[in-house]
Structure formats: C-alpha cells, structure tokens
C-alpha positions, 0 to 999 in steps of 0.5 A: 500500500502506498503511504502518502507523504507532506500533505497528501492523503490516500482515500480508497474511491467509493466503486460506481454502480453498475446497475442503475435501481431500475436493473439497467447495466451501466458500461464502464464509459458511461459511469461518473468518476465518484467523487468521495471515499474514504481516507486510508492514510495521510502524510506527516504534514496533514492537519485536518483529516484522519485516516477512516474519515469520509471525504468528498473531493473532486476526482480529476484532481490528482493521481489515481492508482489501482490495488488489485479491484480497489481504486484509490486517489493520491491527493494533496489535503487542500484539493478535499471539498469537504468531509463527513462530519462523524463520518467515520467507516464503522458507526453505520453511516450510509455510506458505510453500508454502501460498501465504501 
C-alpha cells in the first residue's frame, strides 16, 4: 500500500454502480468518476483529516492508482471539498453500508 507523504492523503474511491435501481447495466464509459471515499492514510504534514474519515473531493484532481479491484486517489489535503462530519467507516453511516 502506498503511504502518502507532506500533505497528501490516500482515500480508497467509493466503486460506481453498475446497475442503475431500475436493473439497467451501466458500461464502464458511461459511469461518473465518484467523487468521495474514504481516507486510508495521510502524510506527516496533514492537519485536518484522519485516516477512516469520509471525504468528498473532486476526482480529476490528482493521481489515481489501482490495488488489485480497489481504486484509490493520491491527493494533496487542500484539493478535499469537504468531509463527513462523524463520518467515520464503522458507526453505520450510509455510506458505510454502501460498501465504501
């Protein structure tokens, strides 16, 4: 896994759905870059994120890196638009149970 350093963060991206509510496949081509995930792990050099926090970020920006089938952004802190207040993997948010 990579370890970010200064002040980026690696945020695990959310994974597109394939098929829409209405059962309706969707191709690759046609999905939206998701724009939040959850944070794996920042550098030394971060001052208002924590590794499990839920963000929001805008996609295009930054480097992105594929583990195997899980799809992560290398991004600097100040390119975050926010994040999930108490938002934290495990506590049962939504996003939570949306497997992120």
């Amino acid at each position: 896994m990579l370890r970010p350093i200064n002040d980026n963060i690696l945020v695990r991206l959310r994974k597109p759905d394939e098929v829409s509510k209405g059962g309706i496949h969707i191709p690759a081509c046609a999905q939206e870059a998701e724009e939040w995930g959850v944070v794996q792990s920042v550098g030394s050099k971060v001052a208002e994120i924590a590794p499990d926090e839920i963000v929001f970020i805008k996609a295009t920006q930054g480097t992105h890196y594929r583990q195997g089938v899980e799809d992560f952004i290398l991004i600097a802190e100040h390119r975050v638009l926010c994040k999930l207040d108490d938002g934290k993997v495990g506590q049962g948010s939504t996003m939570d149970r949306q497997g992120v």
